[in-house]
C-alpha positions as CSV (number, residue, x, y, z in Angstrom):
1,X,26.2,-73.7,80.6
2,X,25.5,-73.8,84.0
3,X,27.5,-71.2,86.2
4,X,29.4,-72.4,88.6
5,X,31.6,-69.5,89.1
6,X,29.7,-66.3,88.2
7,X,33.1,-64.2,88.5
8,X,34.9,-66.5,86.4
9,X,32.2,-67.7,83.9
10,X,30.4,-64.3,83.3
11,X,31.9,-60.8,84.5
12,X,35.8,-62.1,83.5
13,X,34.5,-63.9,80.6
14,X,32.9,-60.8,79.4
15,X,35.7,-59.3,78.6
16,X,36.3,-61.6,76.3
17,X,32.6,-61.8,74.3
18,X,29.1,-60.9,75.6
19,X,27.7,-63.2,77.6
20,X,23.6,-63.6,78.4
21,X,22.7,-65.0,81.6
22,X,19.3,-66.5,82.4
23,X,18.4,-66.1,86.3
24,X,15.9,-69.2,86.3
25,X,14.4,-71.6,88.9
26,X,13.1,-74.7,88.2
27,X,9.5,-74.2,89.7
28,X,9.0,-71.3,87.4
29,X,7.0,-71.8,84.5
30,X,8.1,-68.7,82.3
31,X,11.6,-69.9,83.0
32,X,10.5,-73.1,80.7
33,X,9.6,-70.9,77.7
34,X,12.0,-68.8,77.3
35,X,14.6,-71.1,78.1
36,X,14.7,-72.9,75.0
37,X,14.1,-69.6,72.9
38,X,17.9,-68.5,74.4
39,X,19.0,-71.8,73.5
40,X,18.1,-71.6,70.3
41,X,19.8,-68.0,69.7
42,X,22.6,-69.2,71.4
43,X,23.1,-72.1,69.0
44,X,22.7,-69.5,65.9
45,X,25.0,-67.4,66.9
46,X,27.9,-69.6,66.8
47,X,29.9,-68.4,69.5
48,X,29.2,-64.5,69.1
49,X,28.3,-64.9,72.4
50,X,28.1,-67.1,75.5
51,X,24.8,-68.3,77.2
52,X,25.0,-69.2,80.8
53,X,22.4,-70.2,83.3
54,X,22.1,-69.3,86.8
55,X,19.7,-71.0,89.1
56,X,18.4,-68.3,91.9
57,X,17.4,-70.8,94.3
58,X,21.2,-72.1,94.1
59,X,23.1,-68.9,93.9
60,X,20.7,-66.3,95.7
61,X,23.8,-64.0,96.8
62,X,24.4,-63.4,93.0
63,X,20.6,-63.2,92.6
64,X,20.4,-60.5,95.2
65,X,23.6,-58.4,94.1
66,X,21.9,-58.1,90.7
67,X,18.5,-57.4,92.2
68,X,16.3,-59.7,90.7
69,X,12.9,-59.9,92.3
70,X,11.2,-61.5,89.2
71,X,12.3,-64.3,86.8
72,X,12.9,-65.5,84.5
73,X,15.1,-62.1,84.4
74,X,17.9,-62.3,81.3
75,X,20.8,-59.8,81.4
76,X,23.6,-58.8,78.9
77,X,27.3,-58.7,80.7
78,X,29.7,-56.9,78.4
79,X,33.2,-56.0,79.5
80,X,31.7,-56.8,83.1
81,X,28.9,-54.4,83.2
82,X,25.3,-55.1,82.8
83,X,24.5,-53.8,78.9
84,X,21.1,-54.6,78.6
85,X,18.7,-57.0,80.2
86,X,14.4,-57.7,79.9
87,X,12.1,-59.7,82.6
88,X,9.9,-62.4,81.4
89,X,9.5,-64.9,78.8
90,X,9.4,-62.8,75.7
91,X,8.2,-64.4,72.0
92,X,11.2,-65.4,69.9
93,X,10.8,-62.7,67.5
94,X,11.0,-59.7,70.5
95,X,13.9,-61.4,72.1
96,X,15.9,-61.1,68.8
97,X,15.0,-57.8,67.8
98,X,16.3,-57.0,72.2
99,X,19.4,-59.1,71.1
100,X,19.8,-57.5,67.2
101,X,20.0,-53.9,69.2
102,X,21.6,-54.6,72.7
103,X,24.7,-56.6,71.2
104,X,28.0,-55.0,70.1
105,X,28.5,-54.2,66.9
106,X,30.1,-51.9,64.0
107,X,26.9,-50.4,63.5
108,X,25.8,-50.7,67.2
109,X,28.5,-48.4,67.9
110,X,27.7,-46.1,65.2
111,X,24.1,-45.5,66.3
112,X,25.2,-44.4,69.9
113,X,27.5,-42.0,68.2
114,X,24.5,-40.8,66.4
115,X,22.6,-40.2,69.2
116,X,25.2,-38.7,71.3
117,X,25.7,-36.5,68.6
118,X,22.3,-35.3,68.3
119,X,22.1,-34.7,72.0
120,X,24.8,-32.8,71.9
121,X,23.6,-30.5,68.8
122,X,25.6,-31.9,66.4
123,X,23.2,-33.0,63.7
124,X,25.9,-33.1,60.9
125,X,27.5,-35.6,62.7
126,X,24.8,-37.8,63.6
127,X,23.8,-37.3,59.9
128,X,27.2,-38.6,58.4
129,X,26.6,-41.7,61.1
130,X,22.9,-42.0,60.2
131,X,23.9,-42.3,56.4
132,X,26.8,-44.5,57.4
133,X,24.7,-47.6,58.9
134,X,22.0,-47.3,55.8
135,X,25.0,-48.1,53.8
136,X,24.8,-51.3,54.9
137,X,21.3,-51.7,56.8
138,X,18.9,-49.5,54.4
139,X,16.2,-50.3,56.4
140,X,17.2,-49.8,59.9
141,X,14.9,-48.1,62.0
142,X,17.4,-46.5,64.1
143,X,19.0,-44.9,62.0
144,X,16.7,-43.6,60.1
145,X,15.1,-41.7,63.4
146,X,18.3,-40.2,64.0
147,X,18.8,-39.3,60.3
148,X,14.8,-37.8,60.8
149,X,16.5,-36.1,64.0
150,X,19.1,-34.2,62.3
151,X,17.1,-33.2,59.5
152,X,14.1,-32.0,60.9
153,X,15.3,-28.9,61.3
154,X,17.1,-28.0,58.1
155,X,14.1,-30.6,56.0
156,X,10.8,-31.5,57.5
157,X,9.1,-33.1,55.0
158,X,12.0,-35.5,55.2
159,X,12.5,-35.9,58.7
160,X,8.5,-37.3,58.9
161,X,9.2,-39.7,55.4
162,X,12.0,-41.2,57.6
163,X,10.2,-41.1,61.1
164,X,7.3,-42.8,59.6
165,X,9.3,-45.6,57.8
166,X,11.2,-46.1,61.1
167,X,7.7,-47.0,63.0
168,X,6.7,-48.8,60.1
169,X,9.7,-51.2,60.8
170,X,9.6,-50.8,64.1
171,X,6.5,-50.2,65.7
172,X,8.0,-49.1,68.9
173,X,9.0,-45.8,67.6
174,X,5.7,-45.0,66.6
175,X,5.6,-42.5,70.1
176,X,8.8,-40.5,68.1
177,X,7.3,-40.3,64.8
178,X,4.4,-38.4,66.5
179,X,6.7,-36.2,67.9
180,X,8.9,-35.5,65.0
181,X,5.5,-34.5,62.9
182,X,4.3,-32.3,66.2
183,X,7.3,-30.5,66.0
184,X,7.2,-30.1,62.0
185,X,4.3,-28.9,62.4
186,X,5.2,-25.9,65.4
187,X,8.4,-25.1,62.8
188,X,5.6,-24.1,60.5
189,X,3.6,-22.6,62.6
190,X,7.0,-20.4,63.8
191,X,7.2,-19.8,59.8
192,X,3.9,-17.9,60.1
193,X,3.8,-16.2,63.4
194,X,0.7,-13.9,61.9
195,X,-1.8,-16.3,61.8
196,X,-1.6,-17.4,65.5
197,X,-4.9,-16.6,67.1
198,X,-5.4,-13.8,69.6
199,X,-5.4,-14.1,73.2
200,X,-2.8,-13.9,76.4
201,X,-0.9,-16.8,75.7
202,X,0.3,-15.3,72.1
203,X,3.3,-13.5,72.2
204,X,5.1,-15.8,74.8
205,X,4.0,-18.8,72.7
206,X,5.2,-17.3,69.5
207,X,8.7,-16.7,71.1
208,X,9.1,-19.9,72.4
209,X,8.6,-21.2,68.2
210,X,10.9,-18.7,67.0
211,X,13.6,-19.8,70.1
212,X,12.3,-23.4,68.5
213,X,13.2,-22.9,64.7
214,X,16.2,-21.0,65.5
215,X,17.2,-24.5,66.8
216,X,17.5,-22.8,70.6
217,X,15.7,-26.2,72.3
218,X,16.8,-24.6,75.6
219,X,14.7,-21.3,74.6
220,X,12.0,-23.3,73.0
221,X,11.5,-25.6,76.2
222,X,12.0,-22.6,79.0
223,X,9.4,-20.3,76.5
224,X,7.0,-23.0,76.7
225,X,6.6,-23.1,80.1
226,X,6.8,-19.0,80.4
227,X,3.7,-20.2,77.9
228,X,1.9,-22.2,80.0
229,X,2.2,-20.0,83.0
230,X,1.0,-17.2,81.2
231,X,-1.9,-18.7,79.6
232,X,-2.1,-22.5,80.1
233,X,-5.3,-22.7,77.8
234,X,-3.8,-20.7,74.7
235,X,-4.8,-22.4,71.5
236,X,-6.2,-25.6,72.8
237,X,-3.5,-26.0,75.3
238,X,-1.2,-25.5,72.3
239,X,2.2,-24.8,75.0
240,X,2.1,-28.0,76.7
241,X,1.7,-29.9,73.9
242,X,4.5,-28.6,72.0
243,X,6.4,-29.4,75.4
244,X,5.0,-32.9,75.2
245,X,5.8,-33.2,71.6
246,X,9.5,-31.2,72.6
247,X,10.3,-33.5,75.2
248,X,9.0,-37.1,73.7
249,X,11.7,-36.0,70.4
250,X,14.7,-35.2,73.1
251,X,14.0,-38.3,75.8
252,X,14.5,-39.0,79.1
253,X,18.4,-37.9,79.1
254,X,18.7,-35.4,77.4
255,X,20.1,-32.1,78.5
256,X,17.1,-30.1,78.1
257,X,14.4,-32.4,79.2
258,X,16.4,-32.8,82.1
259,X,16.5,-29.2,82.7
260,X,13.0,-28.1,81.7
261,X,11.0,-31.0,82.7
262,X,10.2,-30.4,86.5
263,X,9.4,-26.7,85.8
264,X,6.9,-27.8,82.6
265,X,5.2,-30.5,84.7
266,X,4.9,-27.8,87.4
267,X,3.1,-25.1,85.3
268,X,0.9,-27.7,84.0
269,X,-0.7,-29.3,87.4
């Protein structure tokens, strides 16, 4: 449908069911392929959610309070808020993996509990939740990184069996199945503190593995800068890579990135 009444139509209607609206103009040519692609979805979902269109030449007050500078832009409004959104005209097969993951659902809801939980070092939870959605979805990806999250710890060999099927499904992921094995691999080295090489860099690296297998992430991170600072070129730069590896598992929001991240990129330029 066309929005007349962006208010009415999309932010109230929200409430009600998600609704996806395509800011479009008729001059732009991307706006023509992906057009049909959301119509199509649209169609197949039977009313599990509500596609509107919203012409930005027509309705440029809307276009500017939602700050689109480049179209076509498509955005997820549930219970009135912006839930997820992509620029450009997307294939078909992208766009509904982006729709399979950004709409509510059972499962949906389960995964963010799973990954809250992990952030929050609660990896008996988020395993229970993990195991939950396999149930049902044995083979998705999500889940299986944050069932590879909470084991990696307490199973290793595990945690990269399940990392490496998650990027096999989803190639995406690939960047945290590199992680997961980078950091399977320090919890060995932490397993075998006597064969680390000699040099300056050693004892506050080692400390920084044991602060890592004791499960201390805030140790392990703040140890691997202490590293870095010591002796940035220890082992083949082996500090900031585990804070690479450290960091790239956790992401962007998580507590300790957050906290340790300015002070690592610091001590390494």
């Amino acid at each position: 449908m066309d929005v007349k009444d962006f208010e009415r139509e999309v932010i109230e209607a929200s409430r009600e069911r998600p609704v996806l609206v395509d800011f479009w103009a008729p001059w732009c040519g991307p706006c023509r392929i992906i057009g049909p692609v959301l119509e199509k979805l649209a169609a197949e979902a039977e009313g599990g959610w509500t596609l509107a269109k919203l012409n930005t030449d027509e309705n440029p007050a809307v276009a500017g309070r939602y700050q689109i500078s480049s179209i076509p832009a498509v955005k997820l409004f549930v219970d009135g808020q912006v839930a997820s959104e992509f620029v450009g005209a997307l294939p078909e097969p992208r766009v509904r993996q982006w729709l399979s993951d950004a709409l509510p659902s059972e499962s949906r809801a389960l995964l963010d509990q799973g990954k809250a939980a992990i952030d929050a070092g609660d990896e008996a939870t988020a395993e229970d939740l993990a195991n939950m959605v396999l149930v049902d979805d044995p083979a998705n990806p999500e889940a299986k990184l944050i069932l590879a999250k909470a084991l990696l710890f307490r199973n290793p060999p595990r945690a990269e069996e399940l990392a490496r099927e998650a990027a096999a499904e989803r190639p995406a992921l690939y960047p945290k199945t590199l992680a997961i094995e980078a950091v399977s691999r320090l919890l060995s080295q932490a397993a075998r503190p006597d064969d680390l090489p000699d040099g300056a860099g050693r004892e506050a690296y080692a400390r920084a593995l044991q602060s890592l297998a004791a499960g201390d992430l805030d140790g392990a991170a703040a140890g691997f800068v202490d590293a870095i600072r010591g002796d940035r070129r220890y082992d083949d730069e082996a500090a900031r890579k585990a804070g690479v590896a450290l960091f790239t598992l956790l992401g962007d929001t998580h507590p300790v990135t957050q906290k340790h991240r300015r002070a690592f990129q610091m001590a390494v330029f």
